[in-house]
ZADREN-473236 format. One record per residue (C-alpha): residue number from 1; residue in three letters; chain; x, y, z. Coordinates in Angstrom, 1 decimal. Layout:
<recs>
REC   i  aa ch      X      Y      Z
REC NUM ALA  A      X      Y      Z
...
</recs>
This chain:
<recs>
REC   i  aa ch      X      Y      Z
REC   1 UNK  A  -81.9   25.5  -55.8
REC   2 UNK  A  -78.9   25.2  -53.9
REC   3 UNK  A  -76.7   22.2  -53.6
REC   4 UNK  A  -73.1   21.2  -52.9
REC   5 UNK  A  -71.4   20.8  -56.4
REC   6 UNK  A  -68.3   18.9  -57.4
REC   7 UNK  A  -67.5   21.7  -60.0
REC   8 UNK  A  -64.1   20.4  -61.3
REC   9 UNK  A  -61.9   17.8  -61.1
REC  10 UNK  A  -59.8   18.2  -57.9
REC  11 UNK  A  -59.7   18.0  -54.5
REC  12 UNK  A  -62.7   20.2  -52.4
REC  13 UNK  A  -66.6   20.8  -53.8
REC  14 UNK  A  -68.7   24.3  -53.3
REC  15 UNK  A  -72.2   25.2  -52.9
REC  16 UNK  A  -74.0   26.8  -55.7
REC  17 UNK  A  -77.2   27.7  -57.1
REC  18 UNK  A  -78.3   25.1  -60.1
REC  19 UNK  A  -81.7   24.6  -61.6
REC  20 UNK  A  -83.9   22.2  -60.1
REC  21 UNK  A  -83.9   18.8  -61.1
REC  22 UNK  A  -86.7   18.1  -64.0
REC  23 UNK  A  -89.2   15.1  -63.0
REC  24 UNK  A  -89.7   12.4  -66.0
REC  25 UNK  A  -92.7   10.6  -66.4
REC  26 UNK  A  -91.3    7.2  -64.2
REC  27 UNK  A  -89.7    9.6  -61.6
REC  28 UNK  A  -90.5   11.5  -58.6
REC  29 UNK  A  -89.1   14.7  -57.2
REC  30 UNK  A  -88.1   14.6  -53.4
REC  31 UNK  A  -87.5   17.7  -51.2
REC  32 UNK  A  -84.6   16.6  -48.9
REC  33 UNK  A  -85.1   16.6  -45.4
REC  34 UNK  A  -81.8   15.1  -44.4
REC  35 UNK  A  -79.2   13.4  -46.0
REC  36 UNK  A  -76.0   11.6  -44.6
REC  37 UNK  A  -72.3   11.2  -45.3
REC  38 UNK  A  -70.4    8.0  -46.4
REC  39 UNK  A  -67.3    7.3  -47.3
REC  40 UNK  A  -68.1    7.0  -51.3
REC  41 UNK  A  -68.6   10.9  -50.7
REC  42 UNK  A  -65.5   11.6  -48.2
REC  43 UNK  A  -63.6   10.4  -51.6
REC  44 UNK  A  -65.5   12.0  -54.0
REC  45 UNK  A  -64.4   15.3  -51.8
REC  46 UNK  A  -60.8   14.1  -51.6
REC  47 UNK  A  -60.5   13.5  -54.9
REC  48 UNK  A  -58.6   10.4  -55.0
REC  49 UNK  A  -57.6    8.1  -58.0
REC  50 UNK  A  -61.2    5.9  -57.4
REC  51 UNK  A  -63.1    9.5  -58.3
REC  52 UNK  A  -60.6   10.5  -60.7
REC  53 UNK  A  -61.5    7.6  -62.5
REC  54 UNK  A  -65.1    6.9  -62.0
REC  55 UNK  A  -66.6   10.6  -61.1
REC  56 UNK  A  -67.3   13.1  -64.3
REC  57 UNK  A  -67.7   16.8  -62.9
REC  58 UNK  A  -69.5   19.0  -62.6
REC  59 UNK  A  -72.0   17.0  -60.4
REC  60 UNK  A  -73.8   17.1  -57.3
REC  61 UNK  A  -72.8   14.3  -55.1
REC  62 UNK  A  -74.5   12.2  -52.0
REC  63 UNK  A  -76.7    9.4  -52.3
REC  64 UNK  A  -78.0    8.8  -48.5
REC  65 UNK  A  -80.9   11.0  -48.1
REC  66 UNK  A  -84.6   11.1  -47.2
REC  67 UNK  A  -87.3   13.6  -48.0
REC  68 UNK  A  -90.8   14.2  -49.1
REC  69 UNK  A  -92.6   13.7  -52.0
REC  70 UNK  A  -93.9   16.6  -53.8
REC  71 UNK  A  -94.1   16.0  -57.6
REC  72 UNK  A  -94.6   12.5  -59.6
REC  73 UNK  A  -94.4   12.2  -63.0
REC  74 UNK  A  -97.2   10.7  -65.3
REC  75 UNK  A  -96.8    7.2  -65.4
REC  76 UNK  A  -96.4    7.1  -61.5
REC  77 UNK  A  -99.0    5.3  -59.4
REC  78 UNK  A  -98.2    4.0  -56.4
REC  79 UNK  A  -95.8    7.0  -54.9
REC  80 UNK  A  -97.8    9.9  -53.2
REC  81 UNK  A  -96.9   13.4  -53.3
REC  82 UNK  A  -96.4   14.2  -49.6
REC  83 UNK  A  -95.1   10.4  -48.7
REC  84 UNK  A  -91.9   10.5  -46.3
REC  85 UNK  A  -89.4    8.3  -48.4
REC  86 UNK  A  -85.7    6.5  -48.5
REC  87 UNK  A  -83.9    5.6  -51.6
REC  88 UNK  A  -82.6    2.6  -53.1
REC  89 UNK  A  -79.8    4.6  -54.7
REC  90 UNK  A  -78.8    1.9  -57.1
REC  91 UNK  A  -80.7    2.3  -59.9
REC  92 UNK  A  -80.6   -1.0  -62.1
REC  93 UNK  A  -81.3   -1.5  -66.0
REC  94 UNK  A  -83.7   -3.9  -65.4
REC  95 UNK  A  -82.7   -6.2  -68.4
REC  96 UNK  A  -79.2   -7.2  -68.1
REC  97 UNK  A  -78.6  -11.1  -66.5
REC  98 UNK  A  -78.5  -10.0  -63.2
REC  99 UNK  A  -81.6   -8.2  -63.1
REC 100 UNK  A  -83.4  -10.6  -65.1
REC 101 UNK  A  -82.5  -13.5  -62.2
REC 102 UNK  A  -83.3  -11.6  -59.4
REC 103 UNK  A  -80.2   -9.8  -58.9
REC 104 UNK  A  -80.2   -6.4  -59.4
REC 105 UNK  A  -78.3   -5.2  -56.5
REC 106 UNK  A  -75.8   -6.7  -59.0
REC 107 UNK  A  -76.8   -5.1  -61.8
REC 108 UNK  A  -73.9   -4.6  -64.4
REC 109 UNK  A  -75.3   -1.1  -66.2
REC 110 UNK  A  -76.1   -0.1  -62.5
REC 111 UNK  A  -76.1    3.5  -61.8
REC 112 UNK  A  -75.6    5.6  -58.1
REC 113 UNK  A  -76.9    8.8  -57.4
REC 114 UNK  A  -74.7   11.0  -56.5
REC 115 UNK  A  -72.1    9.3  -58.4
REC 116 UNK  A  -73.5    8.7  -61.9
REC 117 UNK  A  -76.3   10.8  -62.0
REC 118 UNK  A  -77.0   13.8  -59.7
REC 119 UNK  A  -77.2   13.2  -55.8
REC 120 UNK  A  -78.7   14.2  -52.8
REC 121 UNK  A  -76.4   17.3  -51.3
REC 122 UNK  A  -79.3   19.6  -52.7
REC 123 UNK  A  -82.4   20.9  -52.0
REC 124 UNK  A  -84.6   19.0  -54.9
REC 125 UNK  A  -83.6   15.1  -56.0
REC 126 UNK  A  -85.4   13.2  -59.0
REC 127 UNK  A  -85.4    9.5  -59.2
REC 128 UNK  A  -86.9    6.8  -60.6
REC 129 UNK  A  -90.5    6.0  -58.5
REC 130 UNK  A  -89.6    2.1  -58.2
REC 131 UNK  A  -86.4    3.3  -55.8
REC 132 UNK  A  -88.1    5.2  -53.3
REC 133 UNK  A  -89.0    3.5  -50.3
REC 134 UNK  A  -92.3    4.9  -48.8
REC 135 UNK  A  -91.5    5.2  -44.8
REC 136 UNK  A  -94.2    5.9  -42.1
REC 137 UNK  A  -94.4    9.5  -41.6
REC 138 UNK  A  -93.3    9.2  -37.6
REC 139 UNK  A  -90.0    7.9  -39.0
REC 140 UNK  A  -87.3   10.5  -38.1
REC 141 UNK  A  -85.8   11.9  -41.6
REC 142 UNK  A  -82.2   11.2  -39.5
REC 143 UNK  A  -82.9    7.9  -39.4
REC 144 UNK  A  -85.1    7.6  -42.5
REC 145 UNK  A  -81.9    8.7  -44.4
REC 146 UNK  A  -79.8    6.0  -43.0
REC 147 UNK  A  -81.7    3.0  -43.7
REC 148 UNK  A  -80.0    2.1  -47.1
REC 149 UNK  A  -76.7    1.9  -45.1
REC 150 UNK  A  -77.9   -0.3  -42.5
REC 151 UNK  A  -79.3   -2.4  -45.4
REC 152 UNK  A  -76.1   -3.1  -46.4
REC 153 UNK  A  -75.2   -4.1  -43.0
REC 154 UNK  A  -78.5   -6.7  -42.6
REC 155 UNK  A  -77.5   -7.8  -46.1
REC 156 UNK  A  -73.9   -8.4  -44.8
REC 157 UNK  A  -75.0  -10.2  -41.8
REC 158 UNK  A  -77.6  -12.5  -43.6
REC 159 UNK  A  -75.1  -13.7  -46.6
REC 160 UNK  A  -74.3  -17.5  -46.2
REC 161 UNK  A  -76.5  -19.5  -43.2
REC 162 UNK  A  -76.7  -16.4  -41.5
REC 163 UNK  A  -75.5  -15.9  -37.7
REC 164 UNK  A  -78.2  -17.3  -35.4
REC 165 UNK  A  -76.0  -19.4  -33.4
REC 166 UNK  A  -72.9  -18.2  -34.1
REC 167 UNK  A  -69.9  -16.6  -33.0
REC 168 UNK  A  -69.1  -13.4  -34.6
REC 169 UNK  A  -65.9  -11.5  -35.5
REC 170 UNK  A  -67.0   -7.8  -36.7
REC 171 UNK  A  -63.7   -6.5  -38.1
REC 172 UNK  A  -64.2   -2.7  -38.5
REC 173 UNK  A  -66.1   -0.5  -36.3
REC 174 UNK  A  -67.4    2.5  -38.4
REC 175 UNK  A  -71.2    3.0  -39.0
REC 176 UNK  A  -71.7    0.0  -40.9
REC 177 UNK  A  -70.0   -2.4  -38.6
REC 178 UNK  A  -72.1   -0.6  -35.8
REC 179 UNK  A  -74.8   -1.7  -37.4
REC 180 UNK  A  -73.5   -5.2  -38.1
REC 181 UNK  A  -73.1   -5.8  -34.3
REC 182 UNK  A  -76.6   -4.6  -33.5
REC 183 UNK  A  -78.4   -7.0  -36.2
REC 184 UNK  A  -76.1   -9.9  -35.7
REC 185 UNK  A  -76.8   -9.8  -31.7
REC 186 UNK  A  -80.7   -9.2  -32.7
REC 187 UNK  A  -80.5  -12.2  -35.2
REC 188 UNK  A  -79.2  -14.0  -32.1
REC 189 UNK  A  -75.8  -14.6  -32.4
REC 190 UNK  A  -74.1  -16.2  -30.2
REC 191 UNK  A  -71.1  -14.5  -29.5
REC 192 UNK  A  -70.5  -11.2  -31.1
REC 193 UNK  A  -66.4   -9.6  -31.2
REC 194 UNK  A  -65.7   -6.5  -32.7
REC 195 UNK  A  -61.8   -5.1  -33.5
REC 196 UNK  A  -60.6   -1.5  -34.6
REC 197 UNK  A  -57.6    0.5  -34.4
REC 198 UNK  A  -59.8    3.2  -33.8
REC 199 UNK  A  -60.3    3.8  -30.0
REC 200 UNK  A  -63.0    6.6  -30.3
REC 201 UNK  A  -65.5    3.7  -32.5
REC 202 UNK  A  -64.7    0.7  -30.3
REC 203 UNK  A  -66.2    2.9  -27.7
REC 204 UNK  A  -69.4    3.7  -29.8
REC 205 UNK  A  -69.4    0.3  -30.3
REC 206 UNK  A  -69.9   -1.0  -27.5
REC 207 UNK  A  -73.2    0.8  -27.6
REC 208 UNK  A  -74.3   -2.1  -29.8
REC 209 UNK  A  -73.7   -4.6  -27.3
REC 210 UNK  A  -71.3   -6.4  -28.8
REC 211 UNK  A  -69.9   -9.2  -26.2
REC 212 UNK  A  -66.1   -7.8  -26.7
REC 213 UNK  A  -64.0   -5.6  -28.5
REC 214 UNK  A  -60.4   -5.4  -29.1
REC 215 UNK  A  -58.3   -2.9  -29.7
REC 216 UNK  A  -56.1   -4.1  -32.6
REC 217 UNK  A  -53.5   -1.8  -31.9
REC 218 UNK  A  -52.8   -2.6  -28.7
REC 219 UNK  A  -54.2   -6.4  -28.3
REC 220 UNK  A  -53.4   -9.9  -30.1
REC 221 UNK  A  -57.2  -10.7  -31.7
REC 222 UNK  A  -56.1  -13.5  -32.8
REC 223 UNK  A  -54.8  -14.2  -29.1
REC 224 UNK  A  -58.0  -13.0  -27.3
REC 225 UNK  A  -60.6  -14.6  -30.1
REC 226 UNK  A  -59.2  -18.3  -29.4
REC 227 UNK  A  -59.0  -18.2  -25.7
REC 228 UNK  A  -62.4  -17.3  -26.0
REC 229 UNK  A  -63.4  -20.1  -28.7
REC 230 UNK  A  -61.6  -22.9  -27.2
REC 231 UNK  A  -58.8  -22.3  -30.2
REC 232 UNK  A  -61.6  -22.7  -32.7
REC 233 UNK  A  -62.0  -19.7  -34.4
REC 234 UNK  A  -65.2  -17.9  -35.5
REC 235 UNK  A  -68.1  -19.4  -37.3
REC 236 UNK  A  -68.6  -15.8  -39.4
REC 237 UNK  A  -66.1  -13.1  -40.1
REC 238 UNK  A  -67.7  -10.0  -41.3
REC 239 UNK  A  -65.2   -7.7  -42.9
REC 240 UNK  A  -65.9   -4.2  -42.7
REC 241 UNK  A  -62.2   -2.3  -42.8
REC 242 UNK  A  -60.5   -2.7  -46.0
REC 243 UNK  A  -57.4   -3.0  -44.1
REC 244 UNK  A  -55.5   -5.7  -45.4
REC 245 UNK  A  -54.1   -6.4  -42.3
REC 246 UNK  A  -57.4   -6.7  -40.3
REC 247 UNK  A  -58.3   -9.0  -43.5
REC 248 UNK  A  -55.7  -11.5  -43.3
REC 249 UNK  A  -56.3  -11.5  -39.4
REC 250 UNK  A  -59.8  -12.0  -39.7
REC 251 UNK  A  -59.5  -15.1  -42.2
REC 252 UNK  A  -56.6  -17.1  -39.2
REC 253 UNK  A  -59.7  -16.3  -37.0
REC 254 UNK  A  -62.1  -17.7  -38.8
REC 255 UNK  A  -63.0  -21.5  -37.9
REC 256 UNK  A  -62.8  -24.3  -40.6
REC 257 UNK  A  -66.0  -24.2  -42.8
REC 258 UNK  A  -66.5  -21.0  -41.7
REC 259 UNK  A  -68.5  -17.8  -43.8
REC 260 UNK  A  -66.9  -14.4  -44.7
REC 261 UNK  A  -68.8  -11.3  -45.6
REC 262 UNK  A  -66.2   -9.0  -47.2
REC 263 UNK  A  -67.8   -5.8  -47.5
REC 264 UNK  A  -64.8   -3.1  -46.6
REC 265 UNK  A  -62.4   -2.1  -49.8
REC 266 UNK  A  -58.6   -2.1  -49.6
REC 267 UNK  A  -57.9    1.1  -51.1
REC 268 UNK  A  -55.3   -0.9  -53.1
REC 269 UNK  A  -54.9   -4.6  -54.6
REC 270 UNK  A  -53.2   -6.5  -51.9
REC 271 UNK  A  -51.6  -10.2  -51.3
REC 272 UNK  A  -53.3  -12.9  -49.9
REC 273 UNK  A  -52.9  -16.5  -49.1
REC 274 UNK  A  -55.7  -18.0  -51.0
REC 275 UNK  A  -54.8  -22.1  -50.2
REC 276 UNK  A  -54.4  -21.5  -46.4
REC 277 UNK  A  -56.9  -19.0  -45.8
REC 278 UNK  A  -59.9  -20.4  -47.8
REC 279 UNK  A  -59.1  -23.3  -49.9
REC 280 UNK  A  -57.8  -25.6  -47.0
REC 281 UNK  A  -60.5  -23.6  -44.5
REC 282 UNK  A  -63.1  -24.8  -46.7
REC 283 UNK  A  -64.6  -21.3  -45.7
REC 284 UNK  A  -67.6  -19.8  -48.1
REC 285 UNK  A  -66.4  -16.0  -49.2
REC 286 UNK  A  -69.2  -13.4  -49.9
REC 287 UNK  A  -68.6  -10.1  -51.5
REC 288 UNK  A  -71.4   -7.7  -50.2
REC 289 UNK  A  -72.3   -5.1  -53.0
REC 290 UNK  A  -75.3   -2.7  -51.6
REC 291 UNK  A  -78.8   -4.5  -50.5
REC 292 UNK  A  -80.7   -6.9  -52.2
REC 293 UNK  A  -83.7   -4.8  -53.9
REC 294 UNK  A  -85.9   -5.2  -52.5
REC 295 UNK  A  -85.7   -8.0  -50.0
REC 296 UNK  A  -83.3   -6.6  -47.8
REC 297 UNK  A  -85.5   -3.3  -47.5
REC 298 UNK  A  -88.4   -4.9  -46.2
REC 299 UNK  A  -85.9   -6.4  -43.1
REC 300 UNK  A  -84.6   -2.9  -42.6
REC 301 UNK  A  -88.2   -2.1  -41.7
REC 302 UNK  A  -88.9   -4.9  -39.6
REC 303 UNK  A  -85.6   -4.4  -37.9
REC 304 UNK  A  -86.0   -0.6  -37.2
REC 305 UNK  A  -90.0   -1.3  -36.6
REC 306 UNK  A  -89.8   -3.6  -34.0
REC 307 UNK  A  -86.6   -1.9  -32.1
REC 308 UNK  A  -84.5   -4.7  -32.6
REC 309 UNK  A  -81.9   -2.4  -33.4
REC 310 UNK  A  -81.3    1.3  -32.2
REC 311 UNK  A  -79.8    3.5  -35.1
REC 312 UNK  A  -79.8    6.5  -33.0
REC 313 UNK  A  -76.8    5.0  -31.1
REC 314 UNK  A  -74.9    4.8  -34.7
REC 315 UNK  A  -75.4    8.7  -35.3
REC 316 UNK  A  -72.9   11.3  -33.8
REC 317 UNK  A  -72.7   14.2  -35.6
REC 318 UNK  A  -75.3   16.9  -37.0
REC 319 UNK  A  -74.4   19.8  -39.7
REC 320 UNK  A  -75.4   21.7  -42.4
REC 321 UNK  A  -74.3   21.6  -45.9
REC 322 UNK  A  -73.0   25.5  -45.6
REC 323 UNK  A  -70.8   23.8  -43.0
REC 324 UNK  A  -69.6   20.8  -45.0
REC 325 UNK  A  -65.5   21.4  -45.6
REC 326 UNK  A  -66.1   20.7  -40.9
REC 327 UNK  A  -68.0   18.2  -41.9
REC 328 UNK  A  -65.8   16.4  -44.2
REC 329 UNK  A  -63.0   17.5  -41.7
REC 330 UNK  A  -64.5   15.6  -38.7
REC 331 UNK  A  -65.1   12.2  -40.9
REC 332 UNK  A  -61.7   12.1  -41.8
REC 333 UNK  A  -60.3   12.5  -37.8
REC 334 UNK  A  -62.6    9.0  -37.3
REC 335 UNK  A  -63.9   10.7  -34.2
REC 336 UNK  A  -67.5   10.0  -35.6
REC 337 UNK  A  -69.9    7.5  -36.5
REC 338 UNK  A  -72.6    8.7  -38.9
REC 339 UNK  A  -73.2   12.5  -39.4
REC 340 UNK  A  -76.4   13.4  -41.1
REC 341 UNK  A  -76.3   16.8  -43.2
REC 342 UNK  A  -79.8   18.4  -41.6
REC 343 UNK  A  -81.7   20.0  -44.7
</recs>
């Protein structure tokens, strides 16, 4: 089959023929129909110091997909061939602490596709039956192979007491802070801000109906966000940048007794002013690691079911994997919100 390979440990990747993937008893094989981009793979491309030190080559990368059904192994009841599917792309040891008290989005043996195992840039994927996520078949495979994302986003949203209520600060407006805005304001939040650097995604945003956005570059947030609370702050802060800067501005924002979801990574260890910004804030910090399996997945589907939140607004770009050094080229200009490789 053919599939985008990271042959060698450097900067780029290539499409090659390798065999197809072989189907164990507890597995299924999946014929991808779509799979989409994220910024785990934008570095595995790079090739920066996180990949040099986590990624062994040669591998296939990718882990968002969707696709059908078409072989299950022996021991596999309950996943039809021909069933249109998602993945829970964490795939947890099942016996380690966390998994044995209903954690294993926190598994510590976890293991990714596409980053420990082969991924989803090909034309066949095998996995493990109890991560696929059977979809109705009117599902679009565009949006089918986004749902994992967004389930970080309703898991990120939903940490804590939840927003219902609330004022907002969305800091970070990539796909997953897109998303963020769309379930906090269907969870009913109150008030919903969103801040970028990044004009082209404050404009997408606002497709999510977020009550404001800021341009960080060019406004005071923390100026603009208390005139508009009355100089209290925000109840929930949910962090989607990295950017230590849009960190540290986010936790001034943040009312006393307030709740953080940090779910963006600095790309580098960074200072912060733990007795003013949470000790003396009282404020409850969450760090958001992937979706809770598999609570989280069964709100993904109510949430995309019922049309309380539009995820075609979140995708902007279409390609092909024969076109994917443009693809790769357009994430990195941030002129984009998702963009779904088309199988």
């Amino acid at each position: 089959m053919r599939a985008l390979m990271k042959s060698r440990p450097a900067p780029g990747a290539e499409i090659t023929q390798v065999t197809d993937p072989k189907v164990a008893p507890d597995e299924v094989q999946i014929c991808v129909k779509a799979a989409s981009v994220c910024g785990t793979d934008l570095h595995i491309f790079r090739w920066d110091d996180w990949a040099a030190s986590r990624i062994k080559t040669p591998l296939v990368f990718g882990h968002e997909c969707a696709g059908e059904v078409v072989e299950a192994g022996s021991r596999v009841s309950d996943v039809p061939v021909g069933a249109h599917v998602s993945l829970e792309t964490h795939i947890a040891c099942g016996i380690c602490y966390q998994c044995r008290t209903g954690r294993e989005h926190l598994c510590k043996n976890v293991r990714i596709v596409g980053v420990d195992r082969p991924g989803a840039f090909a034309e066949y994927i095998s996995v493990p039956a109890r991560n696929v996520w059977i979809n109705d078949s009117a599902l679009p495979w565009e949006i089918a192979t986004i749902l994992e994302p967004f389930g970080n986003a309703v898991h990120a949203v939903q940490v804590g007491d939840g927003v219902t209520g609330k004022t907002v600060l969305v800091s970070g407006c990539g796909p997953i802070g897109m998303m963020s805005i769309g379930v906090a304001r269907a969870q009913g939040a109150l008030a919903i801000y969103a801040s970028d650097i990044n004009p082209y995604r404050l404009e997408l945003a606002k497709q999510m109906n977020p009550t404001e956005v800021f341009n960080a570059a060019k406004q005071d947030v923390y100026a603009e966000v208390m005139d508009r609370t009355d100089g209290e702050g925000v109840d929930v802060l949910l962090e989607m940048s990295g950017a230590p800067a849009a960190v540290e501005q986010g936790f001034r924002i943040l009312k006393n007794g307030g709740s953080v979801a940090l779910l963006g990574l600095p790309s580098t260890p960074m200072k912060f002013d733990l007795t003013e910004n949470i000790i003396f804030k009282g404020a409850r910090v969450y760090g958001v690691f992937g979706r809770r399996m598999f609570q989280t997945w069964y709100q993904v589907k109510a949430l995309v079911q019922s049309g309380s939140v539009d995820l075609k607004k979140v995708i902007t770009h279409y390609s092909t994997l024969d076109r994917f050094e443009e693809a790769m080229t357009t994430l990195e200009s941030g002129k984009c919100g998702k963009l779904v490789f088309r199988m």
